[in-house]
N, C-alpha and C positions, 0 to 999 in steps of 0.2 A: 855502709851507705843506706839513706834512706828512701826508698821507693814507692811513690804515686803510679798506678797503672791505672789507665781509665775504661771502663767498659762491663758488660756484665755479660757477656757469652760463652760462647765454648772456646773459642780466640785468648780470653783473658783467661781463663780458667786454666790454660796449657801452659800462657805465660806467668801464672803466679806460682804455677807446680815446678817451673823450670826456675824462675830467679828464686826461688823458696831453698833452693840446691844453693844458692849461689857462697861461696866463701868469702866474698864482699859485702852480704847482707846484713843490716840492721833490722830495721823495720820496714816490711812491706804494706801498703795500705791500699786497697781498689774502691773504687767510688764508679760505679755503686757495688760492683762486685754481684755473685749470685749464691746459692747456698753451699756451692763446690768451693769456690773462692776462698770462702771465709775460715777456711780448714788449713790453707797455707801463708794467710796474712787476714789482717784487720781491714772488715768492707766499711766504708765511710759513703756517707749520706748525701753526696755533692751532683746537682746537674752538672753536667756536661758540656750546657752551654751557657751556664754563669762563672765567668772567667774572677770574676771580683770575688767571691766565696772561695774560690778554688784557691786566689793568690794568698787569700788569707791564711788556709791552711796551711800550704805547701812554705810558705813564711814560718809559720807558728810549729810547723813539726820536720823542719829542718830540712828541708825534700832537696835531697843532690843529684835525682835523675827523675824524669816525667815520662813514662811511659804512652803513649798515646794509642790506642788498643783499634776506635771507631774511627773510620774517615770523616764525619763528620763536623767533629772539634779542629780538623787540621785544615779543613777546607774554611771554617769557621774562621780563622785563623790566630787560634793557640797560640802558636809558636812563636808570630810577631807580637802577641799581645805579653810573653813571659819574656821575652829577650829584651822589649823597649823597656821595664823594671829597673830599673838599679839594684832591689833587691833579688831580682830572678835572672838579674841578664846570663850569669854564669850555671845555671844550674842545665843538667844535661835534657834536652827535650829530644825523644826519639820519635821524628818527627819531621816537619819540614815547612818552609815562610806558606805564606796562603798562596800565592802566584803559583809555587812547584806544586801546591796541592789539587790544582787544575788540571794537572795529568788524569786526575781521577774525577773531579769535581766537571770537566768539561769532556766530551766526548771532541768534539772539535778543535779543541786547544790541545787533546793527546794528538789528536790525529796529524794535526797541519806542523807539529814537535818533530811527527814520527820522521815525515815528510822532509823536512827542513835540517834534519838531522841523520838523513838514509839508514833510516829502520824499516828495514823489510814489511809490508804491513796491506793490507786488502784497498786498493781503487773506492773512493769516496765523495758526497758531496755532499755539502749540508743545508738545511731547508728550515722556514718557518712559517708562521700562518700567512703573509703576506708571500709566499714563493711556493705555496701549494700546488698549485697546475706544474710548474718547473719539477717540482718531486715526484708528480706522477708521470712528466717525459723522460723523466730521467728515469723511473724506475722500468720504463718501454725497452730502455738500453742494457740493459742488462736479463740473462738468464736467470729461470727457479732455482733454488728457490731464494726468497726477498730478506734482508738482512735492516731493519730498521731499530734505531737506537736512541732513546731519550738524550739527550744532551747533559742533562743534569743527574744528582745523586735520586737510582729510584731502588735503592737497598737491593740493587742485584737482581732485580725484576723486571729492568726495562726497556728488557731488550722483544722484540717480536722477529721472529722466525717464518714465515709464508709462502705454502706453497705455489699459490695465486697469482698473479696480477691483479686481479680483483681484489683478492684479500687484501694484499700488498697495498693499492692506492684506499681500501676501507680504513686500512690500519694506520696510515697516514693522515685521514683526515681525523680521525677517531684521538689521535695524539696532538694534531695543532690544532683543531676546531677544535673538540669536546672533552681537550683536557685530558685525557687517560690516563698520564702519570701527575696531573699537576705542572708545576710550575720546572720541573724535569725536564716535561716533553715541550715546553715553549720553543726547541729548537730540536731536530731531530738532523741526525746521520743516519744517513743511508749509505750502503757499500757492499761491495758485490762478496757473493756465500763463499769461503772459504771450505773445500773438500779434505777432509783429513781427519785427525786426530788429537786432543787434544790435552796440553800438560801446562801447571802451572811453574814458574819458577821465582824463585825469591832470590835478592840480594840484599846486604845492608851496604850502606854507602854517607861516605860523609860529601858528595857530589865529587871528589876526584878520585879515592881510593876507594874498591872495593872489596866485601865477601862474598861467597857464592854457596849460599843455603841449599838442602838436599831439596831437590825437585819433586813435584806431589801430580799426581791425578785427580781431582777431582768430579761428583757426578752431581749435576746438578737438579736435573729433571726429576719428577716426583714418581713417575712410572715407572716399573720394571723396563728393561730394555733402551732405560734412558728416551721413553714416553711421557707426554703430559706436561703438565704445568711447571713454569720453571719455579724454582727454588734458592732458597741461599746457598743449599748444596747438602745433598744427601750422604757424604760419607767422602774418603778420601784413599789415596794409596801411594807409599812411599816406599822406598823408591819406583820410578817409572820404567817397566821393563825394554818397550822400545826407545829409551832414551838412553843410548848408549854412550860411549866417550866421544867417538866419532863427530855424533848429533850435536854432544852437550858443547864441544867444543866451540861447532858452526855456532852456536845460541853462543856462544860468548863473544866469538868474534864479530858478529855479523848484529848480532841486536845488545847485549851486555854492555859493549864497550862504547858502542855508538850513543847509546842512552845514557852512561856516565859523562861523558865527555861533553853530550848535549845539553844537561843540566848545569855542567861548569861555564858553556860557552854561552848560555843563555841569562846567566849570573845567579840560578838560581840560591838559596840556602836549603840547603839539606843535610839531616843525620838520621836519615832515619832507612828506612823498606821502601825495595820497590819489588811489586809483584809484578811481574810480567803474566800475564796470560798471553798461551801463544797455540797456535796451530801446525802441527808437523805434517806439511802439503809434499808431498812428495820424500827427498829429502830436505827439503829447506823450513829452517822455521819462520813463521809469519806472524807477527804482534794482531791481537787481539785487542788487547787491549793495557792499559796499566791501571795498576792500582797504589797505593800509598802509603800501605799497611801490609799488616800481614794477612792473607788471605783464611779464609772460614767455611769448609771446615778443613784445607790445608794444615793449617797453624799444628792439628790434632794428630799430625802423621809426622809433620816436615821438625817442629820441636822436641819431641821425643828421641828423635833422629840424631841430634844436635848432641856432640858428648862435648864441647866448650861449654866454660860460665860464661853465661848471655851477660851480665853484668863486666864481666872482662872484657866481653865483645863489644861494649856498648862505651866502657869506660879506650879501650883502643880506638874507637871513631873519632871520640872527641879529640882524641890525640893529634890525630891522622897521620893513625899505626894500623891500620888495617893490612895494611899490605907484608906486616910483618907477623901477622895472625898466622898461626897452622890452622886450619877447618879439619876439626876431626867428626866425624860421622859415624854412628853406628852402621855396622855393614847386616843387620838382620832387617826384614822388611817389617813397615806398621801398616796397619790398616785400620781404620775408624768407620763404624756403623749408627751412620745417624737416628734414632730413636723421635718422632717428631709426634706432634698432637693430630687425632683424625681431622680430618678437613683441611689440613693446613696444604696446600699456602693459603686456604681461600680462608674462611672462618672457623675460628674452633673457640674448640673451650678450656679457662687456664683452670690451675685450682684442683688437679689431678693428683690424689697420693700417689704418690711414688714405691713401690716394695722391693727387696731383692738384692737391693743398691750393696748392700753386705756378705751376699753370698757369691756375687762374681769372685775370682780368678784368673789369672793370668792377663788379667784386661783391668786399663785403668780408667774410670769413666770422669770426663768430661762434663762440666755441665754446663748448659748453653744457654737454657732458659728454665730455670729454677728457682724457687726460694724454699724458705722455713713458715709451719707453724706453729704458734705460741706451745707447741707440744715438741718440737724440734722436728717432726715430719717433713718429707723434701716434697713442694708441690712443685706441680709442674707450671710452669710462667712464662710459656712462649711457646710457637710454632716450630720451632726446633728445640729440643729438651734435653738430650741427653746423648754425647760423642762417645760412643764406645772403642777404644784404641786397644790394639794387640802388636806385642810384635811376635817374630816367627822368620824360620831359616826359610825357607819358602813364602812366597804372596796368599798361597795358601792356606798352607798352615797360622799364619798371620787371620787371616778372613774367619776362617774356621774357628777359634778362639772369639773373637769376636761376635762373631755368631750364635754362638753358646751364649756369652754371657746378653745378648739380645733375648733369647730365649726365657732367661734369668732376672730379668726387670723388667716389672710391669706398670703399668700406669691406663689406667680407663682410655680404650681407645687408642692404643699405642699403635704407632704402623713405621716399619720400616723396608728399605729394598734389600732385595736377597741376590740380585743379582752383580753384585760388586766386583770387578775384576773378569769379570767373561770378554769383557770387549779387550781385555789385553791377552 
């Protein structure tokens, strides 16, 4: 088979390592790909959001499955623009119609889903410049701390946390007055703090039949102690220790299955990921949110994990054979150490060599934001740079490997968190 994966981070980079394995493989091609990428397939030169360049390729080098890496392109809507083709209706897009891509693409349209479809999920109301004074009585109504969320795609950063009431109605005017995320926050959700803990989970799904991916921890905060600025996400942990069969089970009965079922019953088109992010409040799990892909830096723990060919898995969806799929899982845990640029998330600087990349061990690195230059050196090309993964019979032992080979690549200004796995 021949395979389009779209994307250039640590997310595609896992997934090129993983279908690179595949026993159905032809040629893989990533567009744009990043300097990791291009060691397991061919990076090609293709926006992401010119669909006309892209159909020409995927026409001219024979593409029998579309990988869709970014939420972005799905929200875009890829998916109806490759299916209305004559020449592409048939070709596998992992992925889903623009309408299902609003799980992620709207904060309001997942929420009033969850609702409408009884998925367990946090008390909400949604607001916009014209319902400002209402967002601030409404935030009267609820306890600290304040839970406010862009509406639209704001790369994972758009969420505001406060401890205030003050803050809380500053942080609200600041989002529908003065713009803070852009054309994101033109509509913002508010809803009340969920207490607990928190784990992502992933399924694939063709909307009626599902898989059920190894579950990950994520951290996203840029401070030790899960302080400070948020982030795409500082490292990851798989599997989740307090996520035991018990737990994972209620997560399937109670949010999994409700959510497949909702997607069939609401007509959507889907073959692709849904990431749930969820919060374990007590014993119960509580949707956060969803998303429509494969989560980042998840992707760097939870695929590694994965001992099926994703390419089998992908080629069973189309079927809709999933439900005849064995999921086999590695039973050793992974852990991923995000390596990011100084400043980031706020400002940094790209363009950093890279050293070391060759003397790791036991850890396979990721790269998230990289490229080459004309010398084949890895620079560094992004606020997140480089997902360090281990695995290990222990969470520990996993981290600890990981760790080391942090120690072991360097790049001007490198910083990452040390304390991965304490809060479990």
């Amino acid at each position: 088979m021949n395979v389009l994966l779209l994307g250039s981070g640590g997310r595609e980079h896992t997934l090129a390592w993983k279908i690179a394995q595949s026993s159905k493989l032809n040629q893989l091609y990533i567009a744009p790909g990043n300097a990791g990428t291009s060691s397991h397939g061919t990076n090609v030169d293709l926006s992401l959001s010119d669909f006309d360049t892209m159909f020409t390729f995927v026409v001219d080098m024979s593409i029998d499955i579309i990988v869709v890496g970014p939420e972005q392109p799905l929200v875009d809507g890829i998916f109806d623009y490759f299916k209305s083709k004559k020449e592409t209706k048939n070709v596998i897009i992992i992925g889903m119609n623009k309408e299902a891509a609003q799980l992620e693409g709207s904060k309001d349209y997942a929420k009033s889903f969850m609702m409408r479809h009884n998925v367990p999920t946090a008390a909400y109301k949604s607001f916009d410049a014209t319902t400002v004074a209402d967002g601030e009585a409404f935030l009267e109504t609820l306890n600290a701390p304040y839970v406010l969320k862009a509406d639209g795609l704001a790369a994972g950063k758009g969420v505001l946390i406060l401890d205030s009431l003050e803050e809380a109605k500053s942080g609200l005017r600041d989002m529908l007055i003065n713009n803070k995320f852009g054309a994101a926050g033109n509509q913002v959700v508010i809803e009340e703090f969920l207490s607990g803990i928190e784990l992502s989970v992933f399924v694939l799904t063709d909307g009626e039949k599902y898989a059920v991916l190894p579950e990950a921890k994520d951290y996203k905060r840029i401070g030790e102690g899960d302080t400070g600025l948020n982030t795409g996400g500082m490292g990851s942990i798989s599997p989740v220790p307090f996520a035991d069969k018990a737990f994972m089970d209620k997560v399937i009965s109670k949010v999994v299955e409700p959510t497949v079922k909702g997607i069939k019953a609401d007509g959507l088109k889907y073959s692709g990921f849904v990431f749930i992010g969820l919060m374990k409040v007590g014993d119960e799990p509580l949707v956060i949110e969803y998303n429509v892909r494969m989560g980042d830096p998840e992707t760097e723990t939870v695929i590694p994990r994965l001992k099926n060919d994703l390419l089998e898995l992908f080629v069973a969806m189309d079927k809709g054979e999933l439900d005849k799929v064995e999921m086999e899982f590695d039973d050793r845990y992974a852990a991923s150490v995000m390596l990011v640029s100084g400043g980031y998330p706020e400002s940094y600087e790209k363009n950093k060599k890279i050293s070391g990349l060759e003397n790791i061990s036991n850890t396979i690195a990721f790269h998230a934001g990289t490229t080459h230059d004309d010398n084949a050196n890895v620079l560094s090309n992004g606020g997140r740079v480089i997902a360090l993964t281990s695995y290990g019979k222990t969470m520990e032992e996993a981290l600890a490997y990981s760790y080391k080979a942090a120690d072991i690549v360097k790049f001007d200004k490198v910083y990452y968190r040390t304390d991965l796995g304490k809060d479990l």
